[in-house]
C-alpha positions in Angstrom: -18.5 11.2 -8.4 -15.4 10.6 -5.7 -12.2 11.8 -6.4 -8.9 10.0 -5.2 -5.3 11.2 -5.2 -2.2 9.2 -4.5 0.6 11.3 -3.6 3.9 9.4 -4.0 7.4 10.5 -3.8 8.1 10.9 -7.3 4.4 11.1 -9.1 0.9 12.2 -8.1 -1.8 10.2 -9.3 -5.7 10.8 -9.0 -8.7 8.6 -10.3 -12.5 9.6 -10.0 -15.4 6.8 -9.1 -18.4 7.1 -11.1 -21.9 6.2 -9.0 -21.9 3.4 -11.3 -18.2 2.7 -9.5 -16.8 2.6 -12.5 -13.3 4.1 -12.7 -12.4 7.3 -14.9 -8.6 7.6 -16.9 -6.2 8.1 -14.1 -4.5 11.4 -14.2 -0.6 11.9 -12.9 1.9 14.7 -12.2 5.0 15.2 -11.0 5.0 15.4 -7.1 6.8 18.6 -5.9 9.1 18.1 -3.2 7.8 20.7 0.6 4.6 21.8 2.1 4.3 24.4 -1.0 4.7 21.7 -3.6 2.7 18.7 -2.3 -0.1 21.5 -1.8 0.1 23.0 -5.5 0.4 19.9 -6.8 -2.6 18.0 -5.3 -4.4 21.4 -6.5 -2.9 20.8 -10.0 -4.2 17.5 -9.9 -7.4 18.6 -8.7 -7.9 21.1 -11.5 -7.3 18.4 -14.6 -9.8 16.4 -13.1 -12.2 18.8 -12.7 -12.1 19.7 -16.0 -11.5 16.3 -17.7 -15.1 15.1 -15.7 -16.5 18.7 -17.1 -18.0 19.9 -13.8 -16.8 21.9 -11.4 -15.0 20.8 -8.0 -18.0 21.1 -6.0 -19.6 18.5 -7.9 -17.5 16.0 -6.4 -18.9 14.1 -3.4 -16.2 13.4 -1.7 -12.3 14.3 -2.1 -9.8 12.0 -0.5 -5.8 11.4 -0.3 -3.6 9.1 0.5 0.1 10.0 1.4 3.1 8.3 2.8 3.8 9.3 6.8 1.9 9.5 10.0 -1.4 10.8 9.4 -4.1 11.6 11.7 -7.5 11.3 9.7 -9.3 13.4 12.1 -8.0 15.8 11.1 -5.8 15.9 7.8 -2.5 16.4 9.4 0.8 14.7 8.0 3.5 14.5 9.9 6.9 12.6 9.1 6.4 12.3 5.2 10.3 12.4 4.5 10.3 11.5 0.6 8.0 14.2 0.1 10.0 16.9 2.7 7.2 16.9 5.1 7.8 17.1 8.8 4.4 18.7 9.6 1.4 19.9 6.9 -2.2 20.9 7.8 -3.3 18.9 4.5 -6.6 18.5 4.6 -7.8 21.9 5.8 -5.4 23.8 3.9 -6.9 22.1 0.6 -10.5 22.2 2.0 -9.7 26.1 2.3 -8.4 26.6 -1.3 -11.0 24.4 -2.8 -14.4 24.9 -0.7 -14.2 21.2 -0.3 -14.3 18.8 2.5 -10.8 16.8 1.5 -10.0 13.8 3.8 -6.6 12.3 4.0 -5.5 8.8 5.0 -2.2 7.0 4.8 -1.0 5.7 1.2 -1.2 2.1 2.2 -4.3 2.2 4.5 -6.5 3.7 1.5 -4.5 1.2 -1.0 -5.7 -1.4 1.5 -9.1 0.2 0.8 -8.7 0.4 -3.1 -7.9 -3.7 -2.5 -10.8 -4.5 -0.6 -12.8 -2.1 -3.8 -11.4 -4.6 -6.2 -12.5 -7.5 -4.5 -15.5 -6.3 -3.4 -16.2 -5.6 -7.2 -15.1 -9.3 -8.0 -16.9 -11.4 -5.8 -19.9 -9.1 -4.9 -19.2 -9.1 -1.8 -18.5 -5.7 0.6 -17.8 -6.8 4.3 -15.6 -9.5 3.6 -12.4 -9.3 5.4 -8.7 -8.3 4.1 -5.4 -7.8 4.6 -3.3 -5.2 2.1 0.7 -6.2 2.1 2.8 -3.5 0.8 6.1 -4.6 -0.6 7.4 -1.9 -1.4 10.8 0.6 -0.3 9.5 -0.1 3.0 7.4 -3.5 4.3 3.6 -2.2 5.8 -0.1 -3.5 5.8 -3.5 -2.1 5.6 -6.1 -3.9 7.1 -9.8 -4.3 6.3 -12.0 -6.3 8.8 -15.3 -6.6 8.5 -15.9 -4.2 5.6 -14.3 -1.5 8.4 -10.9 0.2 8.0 -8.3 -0.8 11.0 -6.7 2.2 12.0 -5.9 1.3 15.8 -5.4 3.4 18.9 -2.1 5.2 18.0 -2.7 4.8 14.3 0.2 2.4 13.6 -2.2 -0.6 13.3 -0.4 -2.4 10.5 2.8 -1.2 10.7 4.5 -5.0 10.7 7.8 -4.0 8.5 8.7 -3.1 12.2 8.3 -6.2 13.9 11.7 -8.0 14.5 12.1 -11.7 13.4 15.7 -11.6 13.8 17.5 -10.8 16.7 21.0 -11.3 14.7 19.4 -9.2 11.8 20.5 -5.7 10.6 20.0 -2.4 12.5 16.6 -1.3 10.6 16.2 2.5 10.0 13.4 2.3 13.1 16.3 1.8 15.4 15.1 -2.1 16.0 17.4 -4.7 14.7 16.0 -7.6 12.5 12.8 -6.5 11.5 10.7 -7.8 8.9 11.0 -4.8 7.0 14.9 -5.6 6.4 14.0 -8.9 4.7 11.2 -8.2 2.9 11.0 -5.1 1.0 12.7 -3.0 -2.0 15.6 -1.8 0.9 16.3 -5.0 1.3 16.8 -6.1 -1.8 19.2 -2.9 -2.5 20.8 -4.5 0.2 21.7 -8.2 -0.5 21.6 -7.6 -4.2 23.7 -4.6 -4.7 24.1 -3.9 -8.5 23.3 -0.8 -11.1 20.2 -2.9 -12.7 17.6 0.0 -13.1 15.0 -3.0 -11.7 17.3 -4.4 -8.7 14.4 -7.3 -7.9 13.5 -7.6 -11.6 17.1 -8.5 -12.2 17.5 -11.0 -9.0 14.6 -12.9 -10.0 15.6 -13.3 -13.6 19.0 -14.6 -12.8 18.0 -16.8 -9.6 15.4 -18.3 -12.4 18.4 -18.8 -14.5 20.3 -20.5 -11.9 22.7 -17.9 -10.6 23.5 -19.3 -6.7 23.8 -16.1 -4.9 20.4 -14.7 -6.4 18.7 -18.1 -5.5 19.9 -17.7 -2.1 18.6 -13.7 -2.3 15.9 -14.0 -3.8 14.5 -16.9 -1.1 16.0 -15.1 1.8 13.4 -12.5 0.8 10.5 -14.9 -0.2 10.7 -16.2 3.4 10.3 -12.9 4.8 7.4 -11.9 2.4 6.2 -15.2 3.5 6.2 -14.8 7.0 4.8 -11.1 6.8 1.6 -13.3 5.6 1.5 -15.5 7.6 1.9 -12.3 10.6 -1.0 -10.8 9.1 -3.3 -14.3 9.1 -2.6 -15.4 12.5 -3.1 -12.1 13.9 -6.0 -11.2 12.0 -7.3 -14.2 10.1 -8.5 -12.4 7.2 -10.2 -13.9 4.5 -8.1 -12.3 1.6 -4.4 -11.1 1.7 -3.8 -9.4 -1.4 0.2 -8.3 -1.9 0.6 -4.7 -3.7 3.3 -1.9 -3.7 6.1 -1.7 -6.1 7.5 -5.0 -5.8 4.1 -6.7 -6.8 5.3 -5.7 -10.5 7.1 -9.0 -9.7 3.6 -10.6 -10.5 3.2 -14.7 -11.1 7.1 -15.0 -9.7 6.5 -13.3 -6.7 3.0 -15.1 -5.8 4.3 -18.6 -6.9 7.5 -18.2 -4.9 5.7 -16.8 -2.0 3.0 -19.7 -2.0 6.2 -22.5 -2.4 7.4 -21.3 0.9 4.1 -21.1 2.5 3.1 -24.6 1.4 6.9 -25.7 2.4 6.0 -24.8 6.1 2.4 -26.3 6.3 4.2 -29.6 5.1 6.3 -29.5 8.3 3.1 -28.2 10.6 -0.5 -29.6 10.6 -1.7 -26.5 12.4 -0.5 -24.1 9.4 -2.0 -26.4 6.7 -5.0 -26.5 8.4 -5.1 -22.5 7.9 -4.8 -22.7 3.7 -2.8 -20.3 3.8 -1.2 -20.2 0.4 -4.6 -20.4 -0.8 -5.6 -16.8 0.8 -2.7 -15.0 -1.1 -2.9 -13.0 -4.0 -0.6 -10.1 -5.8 -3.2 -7.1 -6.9 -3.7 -6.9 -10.4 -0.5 -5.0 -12.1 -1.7 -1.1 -13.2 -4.5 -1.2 -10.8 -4.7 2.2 -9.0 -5.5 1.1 -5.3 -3.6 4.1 -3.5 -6.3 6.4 -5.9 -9.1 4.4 -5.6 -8.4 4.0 -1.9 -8.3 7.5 -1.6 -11.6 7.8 -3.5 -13.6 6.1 -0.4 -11.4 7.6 2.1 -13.4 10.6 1.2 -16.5 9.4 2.1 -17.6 10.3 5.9 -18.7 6.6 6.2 -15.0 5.6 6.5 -14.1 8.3 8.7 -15.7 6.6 12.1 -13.8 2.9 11.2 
């Protein structure tokens, strides 16, 4: 049995992978906010797993975790994990220590690319096929699957496409660059061009550019074309078989995908090269409740990944 734990900003979240591969209940707690928290609270989380599987922690074959900032892998450090007031944590050995555990860590949206590529895997029956994770979330970043492998890259940024300006008239992005994709394309955004109080800011933009409302239209496709043209980023850079859109803003569901494919198929009208690519074809938005930051997290924990 692997355990998984997602540690958010506002909510921990862990899910256990049977040999079977089925999926347990997933568990969630609060996430404490400093190095003291994060730590309790991943051994909190720990602890109700444990006992709702009814063996103890060294049962588990492999513990993993996924977490927002700049993680090295090799060796469980997170650095940089603002939302969760981490500048610099010792994650993975300090929870190995308290729990006699090997626990690997990876960053949130490289395992959720992982729990993706799970899902698919599981779908088609197929486990090498190649994929590309888009997070639309607060931020704009991808995880990348090729070839069954993980893509990590030299520096450990591979994916990080939110940062890659489109615009050089664009906004000054929090990364310093101005224009990035990131500033198009993600929940910021949004809060952006659409301020209002709406609880839902992109639930509420959709809804009333559906009902006609000009100034949401013209929102709400500003920010399809840069969701659009984070895909197509990701498939002429990478040509993956599969890119599957999570992250907060995939709640969106059918509007998002349809809108999304619209603009894609909009451009391959106007260029016989991007048709010839099918690209609105290779887009899909993850399944709404799945767990793939968890489940990700899961196979993070398994040395096999470790060497991707």
């Amino acid at each position: 049995m692997k355990l998984g734990i997602d540690i958010g900003g506002t909510k921990t979240a862990a899910v256990a992978i049977g040999a079977d591969g089925e999926l347990s209940d997933l568990v969630s707690l609060p996430t404490g906010f400093g190095a003291p928290e994060v730590v309790s609270t991943a051994l909190q989380v720990v602890s109700r797993m444990s006992e709702l599987a009814g063996v103890h922690v060294s049962s588990f074959s492999s513990i993993g975790i996924g977490i927002p900032g700049a993680v090295d892998s090799s060796t469980g450090r997170v650095e940089h994990a603002v939302n969760l007031g981490l500048e610099g944590l010792d994650l993975g050995p300090r929870l190995s220590d308290e729990l006699g555990v090997i626990v690997r860590i990876e960053n949130d949206v490289k395992a959720a690319a992982l729990g993706a590529h799970h899902l698919l895997g599981v779908a088609d029956g197929i486990t090498a096929h190649s994929m590309a994770y888009l997070n639309l979330g607060t931020g704009l970043a991808a995880g990348i699957v090729l070839d069954g492998e993980l893509l990590r890259g030299g520096h450990g940024v591979a994916g990080e496409i939110g940062h890659i300006p489109v615009d050089p008239a664009g906004v000054v992005c929090g990364c310093g660059q101005r224009g990035c994709l990131e500033t198009l394309a993600s929940g910021s955004a949004i809060a952006r061009m659409w301020p209002t109080a709406h609880p839902l800011p992109a639930r509420e933009l959709f809804e009333l550019a559906e009902a006609g409302d000009e100034r949401a239209v013209e929102v709400r496709e500003q920010f399809l074309r840069g969701a659009a043209s984070a895909v197509r980023l990701l498939a002429l850079t990478t040509d993956v078989d599969d890119i599957v859109i999570g992250g907060g803003l995939a709640s969106l569901g059918e509007p998002l995908l349809v809108g999304i494919r619209r603009i894609l198929n909009e451009w391959a009208g106007r260029s016989p090269f991007l048709a010839s690519t099918d690209l609105a074809e290779r887009v899909q938005v993850i399944p709404l409740g799945f767990p793939a930051a968890a489940v990700g997290a899961a196979l993070v924990g398994e040395p096999s990944w470790q060497n991707s």
